[in-house]
C-alpha positions as CSV (number, residue, x, y, z in Angstrom):
1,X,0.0,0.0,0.0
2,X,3.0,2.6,0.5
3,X,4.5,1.8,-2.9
4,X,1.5,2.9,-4.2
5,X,1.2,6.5,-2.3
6,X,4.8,7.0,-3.2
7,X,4.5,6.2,-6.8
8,X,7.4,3.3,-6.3
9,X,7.1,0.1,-7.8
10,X,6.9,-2.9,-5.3
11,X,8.7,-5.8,-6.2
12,X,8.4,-9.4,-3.8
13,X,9.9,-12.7,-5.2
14,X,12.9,-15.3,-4.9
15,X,16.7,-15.3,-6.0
16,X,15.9,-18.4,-8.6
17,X,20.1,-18.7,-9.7
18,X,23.0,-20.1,-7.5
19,X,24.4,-16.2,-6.1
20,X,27.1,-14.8,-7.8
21,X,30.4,-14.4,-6.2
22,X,34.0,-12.2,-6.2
23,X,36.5,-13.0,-3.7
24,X,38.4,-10.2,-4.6
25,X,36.0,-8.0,-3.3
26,X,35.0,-10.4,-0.2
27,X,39.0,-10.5,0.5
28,X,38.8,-6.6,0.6
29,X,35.7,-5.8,2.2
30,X,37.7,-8.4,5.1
31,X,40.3,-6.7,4.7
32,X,38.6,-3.3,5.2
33,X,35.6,-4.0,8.1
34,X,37.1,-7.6,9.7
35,X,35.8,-10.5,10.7
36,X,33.6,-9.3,13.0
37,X,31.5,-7.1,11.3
38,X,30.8,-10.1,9.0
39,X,29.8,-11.9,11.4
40,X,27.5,-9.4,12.8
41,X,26.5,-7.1,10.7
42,X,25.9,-9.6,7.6
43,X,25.7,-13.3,8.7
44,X,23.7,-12.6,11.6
45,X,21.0,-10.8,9.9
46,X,20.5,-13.0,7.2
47,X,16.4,-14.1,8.2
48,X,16.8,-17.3,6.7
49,X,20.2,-18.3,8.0
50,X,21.8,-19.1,4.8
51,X,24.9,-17.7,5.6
52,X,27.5,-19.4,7.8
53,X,31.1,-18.8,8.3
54,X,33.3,-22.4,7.6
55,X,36.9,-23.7,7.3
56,X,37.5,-23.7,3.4
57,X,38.2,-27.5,3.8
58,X,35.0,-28.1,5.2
59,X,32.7,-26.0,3.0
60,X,29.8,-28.0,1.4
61,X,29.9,-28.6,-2.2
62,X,26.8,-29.8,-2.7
63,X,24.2,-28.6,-5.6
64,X,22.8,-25.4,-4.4
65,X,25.8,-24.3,-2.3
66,X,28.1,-21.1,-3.4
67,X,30.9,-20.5,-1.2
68,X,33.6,-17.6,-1.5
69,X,36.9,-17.5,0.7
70,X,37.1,-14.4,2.9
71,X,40.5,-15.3,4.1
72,X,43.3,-17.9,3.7
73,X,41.3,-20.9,6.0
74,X,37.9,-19.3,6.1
75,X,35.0,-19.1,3.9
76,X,31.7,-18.1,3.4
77,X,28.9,-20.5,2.6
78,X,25.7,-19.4,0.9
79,X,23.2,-21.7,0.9
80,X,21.5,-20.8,-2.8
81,X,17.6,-22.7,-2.0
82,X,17.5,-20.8,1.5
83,X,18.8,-17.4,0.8
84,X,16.1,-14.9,0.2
């Protein structure tokens, strides 16, 4: 109902593809903010909990899983049929 008094358009659906990744920009957004606010500020929020923070041996690579390395031993699994 507020899209329509602000003339915006309202758009609600899914993320149908695998997510797109670039370590070279997760490597410097750790590199810039730290572990921790990735662990608060962007895993924690996720609704779903899609998002978790593994060892880069032990990340899933199962259909449906993307993963990007934030550092040398960690990584960041996304899982693709959960994320919103």
């Amino acid at each position: 109902v507020n899209a329509i008094q602000r003339s915006d358009m309202a758009v609600i659906g899914t993320w149908r593809d695998s997510i797109r990744v670039n370590e070279a920009l997760a490597k410097d957004y750790m590199a810039k903010h730290g572990m921790e606010k990735l662990v608060n500020d962007v895993i924690s929020r996720c609704p779903t909990k899609a998002l978790s923070l593994k060892n880069t041996a032990n990340v899933s690579r199962a259909d449906g899983i993307s993963s990007v390395a934030v550092t040398d031993t960690q990584s960041l699994q996304i899982d693709n049929h959960n994320c919103v």
